[in-house]
N, C-alpha and C positions, 0 to 999 in steps of 0.2 A: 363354433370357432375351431378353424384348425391350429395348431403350433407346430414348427420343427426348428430344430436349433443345427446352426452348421459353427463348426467352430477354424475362424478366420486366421485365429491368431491365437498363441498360449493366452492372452486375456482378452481376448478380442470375440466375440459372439454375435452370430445373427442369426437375427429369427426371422423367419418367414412365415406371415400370417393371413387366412384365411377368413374372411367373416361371410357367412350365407348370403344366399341369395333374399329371403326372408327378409332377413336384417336393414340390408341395403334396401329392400325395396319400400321398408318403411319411411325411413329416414328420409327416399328420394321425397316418398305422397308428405310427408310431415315439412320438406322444406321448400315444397311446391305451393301446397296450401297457406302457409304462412308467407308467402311473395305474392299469392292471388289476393291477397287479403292487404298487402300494402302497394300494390302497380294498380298505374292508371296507364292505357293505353287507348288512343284513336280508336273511336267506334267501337268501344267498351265501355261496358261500366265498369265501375271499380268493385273489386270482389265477382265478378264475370269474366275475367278474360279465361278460353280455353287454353288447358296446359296444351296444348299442341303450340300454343302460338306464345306462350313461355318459354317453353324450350327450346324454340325457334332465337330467342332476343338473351335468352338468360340461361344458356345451358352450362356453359364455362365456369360463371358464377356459384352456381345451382351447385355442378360437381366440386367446386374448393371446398366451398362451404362443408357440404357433406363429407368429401374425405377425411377433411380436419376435424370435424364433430368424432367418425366413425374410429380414427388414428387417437383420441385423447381418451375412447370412452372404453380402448378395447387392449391398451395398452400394457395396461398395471396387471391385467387380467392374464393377458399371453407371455410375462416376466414372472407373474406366478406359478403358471402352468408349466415353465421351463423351470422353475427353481432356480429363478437364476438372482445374483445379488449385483444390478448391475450399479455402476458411478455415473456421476452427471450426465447428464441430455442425451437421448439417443440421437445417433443419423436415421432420417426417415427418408427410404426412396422408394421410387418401382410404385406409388399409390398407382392405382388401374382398379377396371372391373371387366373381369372375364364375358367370352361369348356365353356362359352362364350364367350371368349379372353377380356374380361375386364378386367382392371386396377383398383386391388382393395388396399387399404391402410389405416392405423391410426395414427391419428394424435393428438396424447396429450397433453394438454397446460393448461396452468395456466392463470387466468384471473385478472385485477386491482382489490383490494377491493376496495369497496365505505364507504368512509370516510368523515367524516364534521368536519373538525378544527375547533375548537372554542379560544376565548381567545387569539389571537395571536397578535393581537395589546394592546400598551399598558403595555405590559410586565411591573414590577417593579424588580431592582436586583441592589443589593449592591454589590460595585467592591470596594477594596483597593486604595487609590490616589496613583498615579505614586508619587516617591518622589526618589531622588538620594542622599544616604548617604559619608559621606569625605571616610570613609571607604570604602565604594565601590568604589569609584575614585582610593584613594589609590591602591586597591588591585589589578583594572586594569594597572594601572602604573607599578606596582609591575611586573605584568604577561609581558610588554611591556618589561623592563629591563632584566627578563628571556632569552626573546625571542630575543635579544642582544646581549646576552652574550657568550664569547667564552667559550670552553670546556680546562680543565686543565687536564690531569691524576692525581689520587691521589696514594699514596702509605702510606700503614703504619696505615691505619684504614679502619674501614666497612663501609656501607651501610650504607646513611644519607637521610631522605627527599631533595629533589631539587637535587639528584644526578641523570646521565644521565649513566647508566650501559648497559653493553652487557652479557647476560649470554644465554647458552645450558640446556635447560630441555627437562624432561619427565613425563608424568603426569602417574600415575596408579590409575586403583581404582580394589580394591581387591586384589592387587598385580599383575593384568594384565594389561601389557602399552595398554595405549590407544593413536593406533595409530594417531589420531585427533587430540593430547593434547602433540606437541614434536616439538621443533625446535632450532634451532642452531643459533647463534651468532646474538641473538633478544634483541635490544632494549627496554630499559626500560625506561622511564623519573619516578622516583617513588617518588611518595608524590600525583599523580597529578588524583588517581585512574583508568586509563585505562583501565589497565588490574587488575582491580578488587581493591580494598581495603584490603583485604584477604590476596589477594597473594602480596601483594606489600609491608605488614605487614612483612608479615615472608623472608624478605630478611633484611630488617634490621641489620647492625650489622655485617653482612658478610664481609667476605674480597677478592679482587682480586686473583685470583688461588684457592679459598677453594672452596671444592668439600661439597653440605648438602643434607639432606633427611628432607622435612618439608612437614608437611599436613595443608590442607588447606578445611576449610566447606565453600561452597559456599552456601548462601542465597537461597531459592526456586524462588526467582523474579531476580534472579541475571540476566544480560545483554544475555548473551552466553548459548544458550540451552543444551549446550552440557556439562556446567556446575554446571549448575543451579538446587541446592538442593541434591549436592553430595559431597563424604570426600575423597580427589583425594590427594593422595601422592607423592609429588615431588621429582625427581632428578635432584638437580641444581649444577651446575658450575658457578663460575664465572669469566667471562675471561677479566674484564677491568670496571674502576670505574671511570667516569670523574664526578671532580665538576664545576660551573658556576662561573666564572669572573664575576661578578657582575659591570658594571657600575659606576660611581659617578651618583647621582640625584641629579642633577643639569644644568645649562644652555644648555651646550655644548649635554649632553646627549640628551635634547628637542630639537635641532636641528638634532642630527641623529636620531629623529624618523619620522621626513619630511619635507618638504619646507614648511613656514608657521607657524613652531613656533619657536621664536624667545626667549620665557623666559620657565621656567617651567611652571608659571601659563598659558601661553596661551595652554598649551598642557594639562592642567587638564582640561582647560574649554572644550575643545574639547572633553576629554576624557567623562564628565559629558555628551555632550549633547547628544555622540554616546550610551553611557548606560544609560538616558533616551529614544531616539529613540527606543532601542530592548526591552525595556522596556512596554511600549506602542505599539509596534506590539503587544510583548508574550500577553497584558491584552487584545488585540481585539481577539485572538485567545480565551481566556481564558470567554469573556465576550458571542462571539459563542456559546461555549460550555455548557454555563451557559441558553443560549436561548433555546438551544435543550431540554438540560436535563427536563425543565420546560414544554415544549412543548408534549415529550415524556411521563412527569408526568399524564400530565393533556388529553392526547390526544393520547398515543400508546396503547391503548389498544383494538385492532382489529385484527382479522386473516391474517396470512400472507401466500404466494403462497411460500410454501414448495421448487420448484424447483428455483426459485428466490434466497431464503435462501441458499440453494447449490452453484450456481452459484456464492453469494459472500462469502462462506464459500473459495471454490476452487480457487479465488482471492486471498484472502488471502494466503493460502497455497503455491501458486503459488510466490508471494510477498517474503515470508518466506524462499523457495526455493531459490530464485533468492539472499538471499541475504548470505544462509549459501555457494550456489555455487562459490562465489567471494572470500570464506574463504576456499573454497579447499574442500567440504563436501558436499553430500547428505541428506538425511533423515536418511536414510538405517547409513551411517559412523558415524552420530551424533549420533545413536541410540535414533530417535523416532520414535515413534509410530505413523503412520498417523491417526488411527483410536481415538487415545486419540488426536491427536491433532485438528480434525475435530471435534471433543465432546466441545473442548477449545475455538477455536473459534467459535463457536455457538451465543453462546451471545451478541459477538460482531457484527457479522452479522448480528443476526435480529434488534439489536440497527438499524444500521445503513439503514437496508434495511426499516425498519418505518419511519427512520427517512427522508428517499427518499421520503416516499407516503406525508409526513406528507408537506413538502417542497412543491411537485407535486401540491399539493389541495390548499396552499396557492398562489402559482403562479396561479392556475385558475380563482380562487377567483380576484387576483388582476389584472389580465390581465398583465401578466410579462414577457415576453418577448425575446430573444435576440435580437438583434441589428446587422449588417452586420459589422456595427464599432467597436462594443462590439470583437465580434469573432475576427473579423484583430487584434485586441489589445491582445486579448490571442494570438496569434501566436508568434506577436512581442514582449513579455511577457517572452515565454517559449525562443522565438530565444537569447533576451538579457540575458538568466541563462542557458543558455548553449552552450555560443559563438556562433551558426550558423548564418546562413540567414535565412529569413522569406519564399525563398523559399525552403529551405532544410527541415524547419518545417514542411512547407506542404505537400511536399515530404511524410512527415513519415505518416503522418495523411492522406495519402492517402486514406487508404483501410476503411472500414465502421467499423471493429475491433477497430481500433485505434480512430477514427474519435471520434463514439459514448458518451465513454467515457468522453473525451476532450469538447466533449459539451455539455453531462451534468455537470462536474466540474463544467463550466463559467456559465451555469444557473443556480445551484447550491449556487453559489458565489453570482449571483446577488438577490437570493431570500437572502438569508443569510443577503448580505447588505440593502436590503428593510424592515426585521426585525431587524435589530441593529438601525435602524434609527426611528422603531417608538416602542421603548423599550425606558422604564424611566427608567437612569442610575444615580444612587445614590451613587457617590467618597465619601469613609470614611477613612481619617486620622486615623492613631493610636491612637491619642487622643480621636477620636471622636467614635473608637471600645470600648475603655476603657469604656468611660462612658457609653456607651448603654450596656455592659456589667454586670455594677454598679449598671443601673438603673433598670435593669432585676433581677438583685440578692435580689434588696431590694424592689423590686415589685413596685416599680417607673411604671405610667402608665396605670396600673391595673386599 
């Protein structure tokens, strides 16, 4: 096998590859004899027909076949012999065979940048203190009595926040329905903004059986792409207005919200420590975030491998697909654009794919690792959030698609936790924003 490397681009690399005439010539008699041995042709027997009269009905065939065999087995082979470190999937073109029956091919591929992290230990970042207000306790309590309460029909007035309604619409924009934006005898809980703030506005006020026509501007950042930065005119019905039975808040009610509380106060301490626990996740996620972005500041500025950028561009899209398809819709039926929306996600992608290198170089730096324990504990992780077995997990994670992913996540995680742990983290109280605020104003420190 020959190798040479032509270089495309600062990380961009192609090799062009050679494989004998030899080579090829086996692979041709090996995937000849294996077709002789499964075709039946007129006035043949089976396992008889001459390759003349093969290669005649199945030449085409015959060569995919082989190239692909000859491009998967000679591959890992000709990226070694280059020394090269390439990233995801090459482009494979130009497969042929010469007037010398050689096996000619290219192979184009994008290679790691070389980067030096700096500054990664040591971090300093101010994070708000976790603190749980009676208010917030309240307001969960509140949501817990909602979630309680039986349903009444009402008669004889409109549309009130904390009402549970059933109405039939149609969305239009221009005066043309849009068939994505229409459904019948749909669920509302309104006050609680699900379906938008907007739209949940202009119901208000309505009555049971009244027929309206209300428009509605949805925000540019609004939730649903399909509405997001459009003045979509409604035709509503509505066919049923239930209000909530409310509860007494008191003992008995702490009792049916589970075994274990016995007064109301025992069930607000609960309630307090469960909203500070999400509390405390959301600020590790948040204090993450805060690592990167600093990381990024100080440290993403280096070229990145274009085909890389794609690949988590097409992620993404992929992601985005999957979740308007659960909603009944395409790209194509939301009316986007995938080319604006590959332009959209750009940004986030190369964020991200930095932020992979930026992770990668610190893991080498520290010698990091995964564990044989680590990994079993991601299985049994994903198995416990989504009811399976540990082995039905494995199951999935079988194929090297799936696998990949899944272990750089848990390496991922543990670089992330190796940086949260040697970051100086500085909790500031409200009180304690106030006066550094104060003492900034009046030049305090200067």
């Amino acid at each position: 096998m020959q190798v040479t490397v032509e270089e495309v681009g600062s990380l961009a690399r192609k090799l062009k590859i050679i494989i004998p005439e030899e080579q090829v010539g086996r692979e041709m008699d090996s995937a000849y004899r294996k077709l002789q041995s499964e075709v039946s042709l007129k006035g043949f027997r089976k396992g008889k027909v001459p390759r003349k009269i093969l290669e005649k009905h199945y030449a085409p065939k015959v060569k995919e076949e082989v190239y692909s065999k000859l491009v998967q087995e000679t591959y890992f082979d000709a990226v070694k012999e280059a020394r090269l470190d390439p990233i995801v999937h090459p482009t494979i073109s130009k497969e042929t065979i010469d007037p010398e029956g050689r096996f000619l091919y290219e192979a184009e591929v994008d290679i790691r940048p070389i980067i030096e992290v700096q500054g990664y230990k040591g971090l300093t970042i101010e994070m708000p203190a976790v603190t749980v207000t009676e208010e917030e306790v309240d307001n969960t309590v509140e949501l817990l009595r909602k979630q309680m309460a039986p349903l009444r029909t009402v008669d004889g007035r409109g549309i009130e926040k904390g009402d549970v309604i059933i109405i039939d619409y149609q969305g239009k924009e221009n005066g043309v329905p849009m068939p994505q934006i229409k459904a019948e005898n749909y669920s509302v809980d309104v006050g609680t903004g699900r379906n938008g703030k907007e739209f949940e506005e202009q119901l208000l006020g309505l009555k049971a059986g009244e027929k309206a026509e209300k428009v509605v501007e949805f925000p540019p950042n609004f939730a649903s792409p399909i509405l997001a930065g459009k003045r979509v005119e409604f035709a509503i019905f509505v066919r049923n207005i239930k209000e909530r039975v409310l509860p007494p808040l008191d003992e008995e009610f702490a009792k049916d919200v589970g075994e274990g509380f016995n007064t109301l106060t025992d069930l607000k301490r609960h309630v307090r420590q469960e909203v500070e626990k999400k509390k405390k996740e959301a600020q590790e996620g948040d204090l993450t975030d805060k690592i990167m972005l600093k990381l990024l500041d100080t440290n993403g500025r280096f070229e990145l491998p274009q085909r890389l950028v794609t690949f988590e561009i097409n992620e993404l899209i992929k992601n985005f697909e999957s979740t308007l398809e659960r909603q009944g819709h395409t790209l194509e039926s939301a009316g986007i654009n995938r080319t604006k929306l590959v332009e959209q996600y750009r940004e986030v992608a190369e964020k991200r794919v930095r932020g992979d290198f930026i992770l990668k170089d610190i893991a080498n730096k520290e010698d990091i690792k995964l564990t044989d324990q680590e990994i079993k504990n991601g299985f049994k992780r994903i198995a416990a959030q989504y009811g399976m077995s540990v082995e039905e997990v494995k199951e999935h994670f079988k194929g090297r698609d799936n696998l990949l992913p899944f272990f750089s996540e848990l390496f991922n995680e543990k670089v992330l936790s190796f940086l949260r742990a040697n970051t100086i983290v500085t909790y500031l109280t409200a009180l304690d924003k106030i006066t550094s605020e104060q003492g900034e104003s009046t030049g305090e420190g200067q």
